[in-house]
C-alpha positions in Angstrom: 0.0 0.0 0.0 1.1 3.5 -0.6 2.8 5.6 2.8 3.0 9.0 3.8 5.7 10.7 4.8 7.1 14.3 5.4 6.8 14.8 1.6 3.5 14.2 1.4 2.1 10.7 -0.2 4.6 8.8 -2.0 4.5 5.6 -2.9 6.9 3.3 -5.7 4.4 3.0 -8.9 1.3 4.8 -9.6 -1.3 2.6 -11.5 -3.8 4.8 -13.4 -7.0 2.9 -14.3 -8.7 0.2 -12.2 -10.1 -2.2 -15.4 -8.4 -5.6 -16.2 -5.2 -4.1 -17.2 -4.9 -2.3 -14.3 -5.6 -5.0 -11.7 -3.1 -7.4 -14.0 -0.6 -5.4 -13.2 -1.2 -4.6 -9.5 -1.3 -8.5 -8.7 1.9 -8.5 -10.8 3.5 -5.9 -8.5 1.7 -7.4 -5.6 3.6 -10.7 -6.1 6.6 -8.9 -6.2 6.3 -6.5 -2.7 6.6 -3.5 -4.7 4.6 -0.6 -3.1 1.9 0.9 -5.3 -1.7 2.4 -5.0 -3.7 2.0 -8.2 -6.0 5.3 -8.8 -9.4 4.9 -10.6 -11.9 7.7 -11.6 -14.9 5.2 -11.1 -15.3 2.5 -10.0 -13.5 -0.8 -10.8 -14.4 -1.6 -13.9 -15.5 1.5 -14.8 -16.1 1.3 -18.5 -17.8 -2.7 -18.0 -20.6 -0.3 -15.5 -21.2 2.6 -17.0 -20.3 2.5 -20.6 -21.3 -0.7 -22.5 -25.1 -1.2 -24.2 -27.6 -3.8 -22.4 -27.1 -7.1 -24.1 -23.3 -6.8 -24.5 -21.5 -9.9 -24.0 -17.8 -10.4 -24.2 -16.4 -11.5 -27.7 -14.1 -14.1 -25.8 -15.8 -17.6 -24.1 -15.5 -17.8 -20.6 -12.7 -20.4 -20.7 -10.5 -17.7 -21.9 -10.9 -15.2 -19.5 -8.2 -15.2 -16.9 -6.2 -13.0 -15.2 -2.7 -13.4 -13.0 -3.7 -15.9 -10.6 -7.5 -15.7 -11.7 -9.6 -17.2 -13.8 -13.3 -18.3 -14.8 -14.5 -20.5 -12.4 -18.3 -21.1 -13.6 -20.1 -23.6 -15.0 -20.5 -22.2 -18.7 -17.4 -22.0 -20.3 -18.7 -21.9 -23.5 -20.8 -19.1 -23.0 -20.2 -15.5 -23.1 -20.4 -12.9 -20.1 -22.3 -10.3 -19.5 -21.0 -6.5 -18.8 -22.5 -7.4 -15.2 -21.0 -10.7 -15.1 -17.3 -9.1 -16.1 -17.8 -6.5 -13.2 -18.6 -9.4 -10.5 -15.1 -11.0 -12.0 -13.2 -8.3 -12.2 -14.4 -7.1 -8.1 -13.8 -10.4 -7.3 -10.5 -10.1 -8.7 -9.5 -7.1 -6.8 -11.2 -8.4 -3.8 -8.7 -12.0 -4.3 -5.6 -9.8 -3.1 -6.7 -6.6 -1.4 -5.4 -4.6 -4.6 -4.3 -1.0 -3.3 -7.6 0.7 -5.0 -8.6 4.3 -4.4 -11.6 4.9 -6.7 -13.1 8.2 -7.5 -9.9 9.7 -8.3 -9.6 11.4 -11.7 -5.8 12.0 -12.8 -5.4 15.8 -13.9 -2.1 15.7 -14.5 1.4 13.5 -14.4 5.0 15.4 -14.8 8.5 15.1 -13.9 10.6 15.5 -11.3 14.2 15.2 -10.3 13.2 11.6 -8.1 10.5 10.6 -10.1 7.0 11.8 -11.0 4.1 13.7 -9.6 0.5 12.5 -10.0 -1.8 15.1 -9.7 -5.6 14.4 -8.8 -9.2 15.8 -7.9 -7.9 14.4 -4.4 -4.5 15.5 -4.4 -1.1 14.4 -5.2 1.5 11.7 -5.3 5.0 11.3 -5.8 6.1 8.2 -7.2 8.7 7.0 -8.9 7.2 4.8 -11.7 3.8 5.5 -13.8 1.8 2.5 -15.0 -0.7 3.7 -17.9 -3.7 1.8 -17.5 -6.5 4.1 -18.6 -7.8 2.1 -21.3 -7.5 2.8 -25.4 -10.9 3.1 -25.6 -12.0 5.7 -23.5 -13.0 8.7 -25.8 -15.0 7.5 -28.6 -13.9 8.8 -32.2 -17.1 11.0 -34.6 -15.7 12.1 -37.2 -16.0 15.5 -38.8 -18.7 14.8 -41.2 -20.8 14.4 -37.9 -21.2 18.4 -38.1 -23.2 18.2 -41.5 -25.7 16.2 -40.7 -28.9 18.2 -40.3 -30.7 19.2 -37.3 -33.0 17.2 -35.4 -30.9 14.3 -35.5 -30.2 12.7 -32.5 -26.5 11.3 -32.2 -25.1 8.7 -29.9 -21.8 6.3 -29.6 -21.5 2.8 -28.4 -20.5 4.2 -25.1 -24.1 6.0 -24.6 -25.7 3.4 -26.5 -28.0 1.2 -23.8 -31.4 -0.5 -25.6 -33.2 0.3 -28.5 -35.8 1.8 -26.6 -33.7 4.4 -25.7 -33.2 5.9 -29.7 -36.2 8.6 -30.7 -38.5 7.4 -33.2 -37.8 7.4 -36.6 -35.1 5.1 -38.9 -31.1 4.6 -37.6 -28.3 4.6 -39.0 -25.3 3.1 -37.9 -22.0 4.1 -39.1 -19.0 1.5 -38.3 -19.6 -1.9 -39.1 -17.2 -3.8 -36.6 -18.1 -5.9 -33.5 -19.7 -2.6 -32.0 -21.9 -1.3 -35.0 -22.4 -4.7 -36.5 -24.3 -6.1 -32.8 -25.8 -2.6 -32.4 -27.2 -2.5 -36.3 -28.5 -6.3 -35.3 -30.3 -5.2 -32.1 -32.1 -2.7 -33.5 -32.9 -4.0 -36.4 -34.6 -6.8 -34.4 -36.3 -4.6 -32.5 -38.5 -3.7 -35.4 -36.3 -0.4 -36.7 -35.6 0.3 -39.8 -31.9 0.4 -39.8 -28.9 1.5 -42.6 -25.4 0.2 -42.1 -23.0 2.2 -43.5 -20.0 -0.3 -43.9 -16.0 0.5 -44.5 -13.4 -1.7 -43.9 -13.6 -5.3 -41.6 -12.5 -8.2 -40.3 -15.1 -11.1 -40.8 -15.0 -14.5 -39.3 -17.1 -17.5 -38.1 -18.5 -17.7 -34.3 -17.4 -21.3 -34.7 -15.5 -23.4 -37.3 -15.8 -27.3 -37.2 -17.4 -27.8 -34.1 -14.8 -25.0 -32.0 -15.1 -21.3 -31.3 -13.2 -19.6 -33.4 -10.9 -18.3 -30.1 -10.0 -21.6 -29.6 -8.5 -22.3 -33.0 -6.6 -18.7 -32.9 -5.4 -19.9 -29.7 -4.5 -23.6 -30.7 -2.2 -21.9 -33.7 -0.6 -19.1 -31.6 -2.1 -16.4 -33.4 -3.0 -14.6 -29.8 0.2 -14.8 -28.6 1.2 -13.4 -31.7 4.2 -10.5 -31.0 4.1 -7.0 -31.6 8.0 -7.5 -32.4 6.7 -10.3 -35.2 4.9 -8.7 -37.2 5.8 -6.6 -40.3 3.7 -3.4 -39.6 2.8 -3.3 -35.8 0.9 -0.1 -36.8 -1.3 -1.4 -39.3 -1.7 -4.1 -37.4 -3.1 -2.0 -34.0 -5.6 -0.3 -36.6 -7.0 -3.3 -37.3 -10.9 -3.1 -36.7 -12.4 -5.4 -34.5 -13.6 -8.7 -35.5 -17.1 -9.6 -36.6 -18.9 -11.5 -34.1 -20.9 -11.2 -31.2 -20.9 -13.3 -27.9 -24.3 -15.4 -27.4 -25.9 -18.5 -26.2 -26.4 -19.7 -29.6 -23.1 -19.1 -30.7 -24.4 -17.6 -33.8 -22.6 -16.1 -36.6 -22.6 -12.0 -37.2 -21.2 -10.6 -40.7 -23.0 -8.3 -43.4 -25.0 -11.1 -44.3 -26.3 -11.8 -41.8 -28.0 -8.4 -40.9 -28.7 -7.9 -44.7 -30.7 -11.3 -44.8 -32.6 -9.6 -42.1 -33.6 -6.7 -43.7 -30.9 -4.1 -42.6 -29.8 -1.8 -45.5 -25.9 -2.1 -45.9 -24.2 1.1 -47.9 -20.4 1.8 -48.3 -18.9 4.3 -45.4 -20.4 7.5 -45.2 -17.7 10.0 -46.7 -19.6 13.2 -46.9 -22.9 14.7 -46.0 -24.5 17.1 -48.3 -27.8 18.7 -46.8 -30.4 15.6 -46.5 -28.2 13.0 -48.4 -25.8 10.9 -46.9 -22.8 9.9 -49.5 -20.9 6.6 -49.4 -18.1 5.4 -50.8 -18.1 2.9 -53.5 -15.8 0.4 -53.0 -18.0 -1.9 -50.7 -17.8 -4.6 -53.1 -13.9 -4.4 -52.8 -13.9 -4.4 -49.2 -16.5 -7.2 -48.6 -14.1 -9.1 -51.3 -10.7 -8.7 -49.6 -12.3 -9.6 -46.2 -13.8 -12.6 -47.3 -10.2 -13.8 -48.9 -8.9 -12.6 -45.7 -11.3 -15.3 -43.7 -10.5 -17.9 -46.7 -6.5 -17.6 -46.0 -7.2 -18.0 -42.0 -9.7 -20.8 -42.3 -7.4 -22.9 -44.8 -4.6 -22.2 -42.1 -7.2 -24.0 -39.2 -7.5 -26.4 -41.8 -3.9 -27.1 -42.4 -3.4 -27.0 -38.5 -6.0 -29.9 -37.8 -4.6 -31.9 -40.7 -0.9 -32.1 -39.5 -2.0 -32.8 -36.2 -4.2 -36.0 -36.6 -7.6 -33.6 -35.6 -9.7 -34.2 -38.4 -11.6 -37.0 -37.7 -12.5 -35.4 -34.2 -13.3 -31.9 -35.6 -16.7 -31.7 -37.9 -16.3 -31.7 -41.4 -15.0 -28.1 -42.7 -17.8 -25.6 -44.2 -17.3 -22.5 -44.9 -19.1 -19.5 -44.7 -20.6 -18.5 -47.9 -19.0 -15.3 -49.7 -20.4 -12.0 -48.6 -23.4 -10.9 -51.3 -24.5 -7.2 -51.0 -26.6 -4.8 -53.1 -23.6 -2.6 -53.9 -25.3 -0.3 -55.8 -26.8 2.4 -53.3 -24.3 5.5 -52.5 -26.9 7.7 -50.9 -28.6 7.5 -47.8 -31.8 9.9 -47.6 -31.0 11.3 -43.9 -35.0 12.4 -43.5 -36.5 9.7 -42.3 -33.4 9.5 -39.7 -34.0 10.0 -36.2 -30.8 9.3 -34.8 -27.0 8.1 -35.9 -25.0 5.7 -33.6 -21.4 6.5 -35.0 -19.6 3.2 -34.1 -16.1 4.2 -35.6 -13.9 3.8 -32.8 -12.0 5.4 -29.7 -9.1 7.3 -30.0 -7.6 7.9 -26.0 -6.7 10.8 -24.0 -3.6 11.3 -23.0 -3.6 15.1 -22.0 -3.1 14.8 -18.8 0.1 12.8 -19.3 3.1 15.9 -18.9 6.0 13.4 -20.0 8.4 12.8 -23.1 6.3 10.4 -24.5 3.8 12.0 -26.7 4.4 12.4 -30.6 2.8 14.9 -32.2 -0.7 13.4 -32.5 -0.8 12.9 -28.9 -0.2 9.1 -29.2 2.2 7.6 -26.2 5.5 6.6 -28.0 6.5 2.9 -26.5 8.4 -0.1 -27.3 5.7 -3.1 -26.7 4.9 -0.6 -23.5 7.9 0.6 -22.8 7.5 4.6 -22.8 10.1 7.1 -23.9 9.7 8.5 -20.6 11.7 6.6 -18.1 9.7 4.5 -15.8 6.7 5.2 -17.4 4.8 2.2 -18.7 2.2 1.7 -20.7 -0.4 -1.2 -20.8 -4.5 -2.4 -21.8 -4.1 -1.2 -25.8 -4.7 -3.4 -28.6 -1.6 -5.2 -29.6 0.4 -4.1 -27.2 2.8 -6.7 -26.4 0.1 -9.7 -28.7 -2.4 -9.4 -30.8 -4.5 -10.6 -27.8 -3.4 -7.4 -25.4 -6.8 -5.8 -26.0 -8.3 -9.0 -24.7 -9.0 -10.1 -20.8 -6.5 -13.0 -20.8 -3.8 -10.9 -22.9 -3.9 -8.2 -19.7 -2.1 -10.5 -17.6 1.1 -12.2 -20.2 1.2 -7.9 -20.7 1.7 -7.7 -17.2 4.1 -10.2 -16.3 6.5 -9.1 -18.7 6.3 -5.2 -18.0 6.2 -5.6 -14.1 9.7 -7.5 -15.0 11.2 -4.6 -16.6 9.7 -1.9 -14.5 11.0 -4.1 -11.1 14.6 -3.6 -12.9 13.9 0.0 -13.4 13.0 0.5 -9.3 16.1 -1.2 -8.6 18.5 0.7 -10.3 19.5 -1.7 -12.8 19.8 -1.5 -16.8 16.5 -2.7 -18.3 16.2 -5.6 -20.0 15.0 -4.9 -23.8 11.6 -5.2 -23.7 
């Protein structure tokens, strides 16, 4: 736990955010005696309360979500949790080893000093001599510009404020973004009797299950999760990357653009411009839908070529794949008139102005090696890809956290730092 002393509060490492990544890396420090206090605006699990839509389930089954020392326990671990059931984990969690948790503590600010750094608060300040960044990549959601244009009346909303359908004023919806947010939120609506346009740009589609197996499992079996940042070609075309396709539920059931099509929801290319009532799209749908369909082909002839050399295909179900991806292309308008409100579902970008340190390029984006700052003893952690292509996920919090909490326990002691 953090001290006092004539200085005021000091303590070794300040953890900012209280989610998964944040509590990863407190049990991490925990293990290792290393004094810390972990400082959360909310509550734990902040975002998992107060900023995710009714029905949301988690796009990982429950088999895969574990944390240091922690891990699903239940008797579904097939299924999918709830927002509510992630918040009972993640308490529990905290609860497991006493994590050092103030909550309702907003970070205003985080500089340098000559020992170390200063994190100010709404309920004062610590000195410290290491910063853990755990705030979360997706904590401001992103509208783009175009969002101004759209005529009056129009209510607007983002996955964040998104709850039901019942909450939306009357009249049709459209949904900009089609990855796993705007795709489920399209769906819901659109089975709630709305009449709902999908404007569609670039994706990542891919089965809820393939021969029997959730698709996790097979990305997991072939070591695509653990995937490294350090492996890949372009680790920043890889972190753009939407998110994939699918949506977490009993059934197990697929999600893509035909799906919601086949149900009656109007898909259009993205929405590039807005010109008084009309909404214009781009064109090149038919491109996109064909690239991410090869895209799926490549991965599923890889699962394929996995079960084969290992002796799995008489225990798997016989391979069939998803058809390809058949869209009435031609429609570039959208008549915004009979719109009553937009749900802009085209990602977060974070904040990071509160963070005073040499580690922001010129975009405001923290500059780090696999979550290693530029700023010495600051760390960063919780963003997609960060260390694996799983980072973003629960279970990819805690490999994250092992390895950083290794490099940062060098840093406290004086030593040179291991390469990240």
């Amino acid at each position: 736990m953090a001290h006092l002393d004539l200085h005021g509060r000091r303590t070794d490492v300040i953890v900012i955010g209280g989610g998964q990544a944040g509590l990863a890396m407190s049990r991490c420090l925990t293990d290792r005696s290393v004094d810390h206090l972990v400082l959360e605006r909310g509550e734990t699990a902040n975002t998992w309360r107060t900023e995710r839509w009714d029905s949301l389930r988690l796009l990982t089954p429950n088999w895969l979500t574990r944390l240091p020392n922690w891990s699903y326990q239940g008797n579904d671990p097939d299924g999918y949790m709830t927002a509510a059931e992630v918040v009972a984990f993640l308490d529990a969690y905290r609860r497991s080893f006493d994590a050092p948790v103030q909550t309702g503590t907003t970070v205003e600010r985080v500089h340098r000093t000559d020992d170390g750094y200063v994190v100010s608060t709404d309920q004062g300040s610590w000195r410290c001599r290491s910063v853990v960044v755990a705030s979360g990549a997706f904590s401001n959601p992103r509208v783009p510009a175009i969002a101004a244009e759209v005529p009056g009346g129009v209510e607007h909303l983002t996955p964040t404020a998104y709850r039901n359908p019942a909450q939306l004023p009357d009249g049709d919806v459209l949904v900009v973004g089609a990855s796993a947010s705007g795709l489920q939120i399209a769906d819901e609506l659109n089975r709630s009797g709305r009449q709902v346009t999908l404007a569609a740009g670039e994706h990542v589609r891919l089965p809820r299950t393939y021969r029997g197996m959730d698709i996790h499992w097979w990305m997991d079996a072939i070591g695509q999760l653990d995937e490294r940042y350090d492996e890949v070609d372009d680790i920043a075309k890889a972190r753009r990357l939407p998110s994939l396709q699918l949506v977490g539920s009993p059934e197990r059931r697929n999600l893509d653009l035909n799906t919601v099509a086949a149900n009656g929801v109007t898909v259009v290319g993205r929405l590039a411009a807005v010109s008084g009532h009309r909404g214009l799209c781009s064109g090149s749908l038919a491109n996109i839908c064909t690239l991410a369909d090869l895209k799926q082909q490549r991965l599923l002839d890889r699962l394929d070529e996995y079960a084969t050399e290992r002796g799995l295909d008489a225990e798997l179900v016989e391979p069939t794949r998803p058809v390809a991806t058949t869209l009435d292309v031609t429609r570039i308008e959208v008549d915004l008139r009979p719109v009553g409100s937009i749900v802009w579902a085209t990602g977060f970008r974070p904040d990071y102005s509160w963070l005073h340190v040499d580690a922001l390029d010129h975009k405001g984006r923290v500059r780090h090696d696999g979550g290693v700052t530029t700023a010495p003893g600051v760390y960063l952690i919780g963003t997609t890809f960060l260390r694996r292509r799983k980072s973003s996920f629960i279970h990819g919090a805690g490999d994250d956290a092992h390895e950083l909490t290794e490099h940062l326990a060098t840093y406290l002691a004086g030593g040179l730092a291991p390469t990240a």
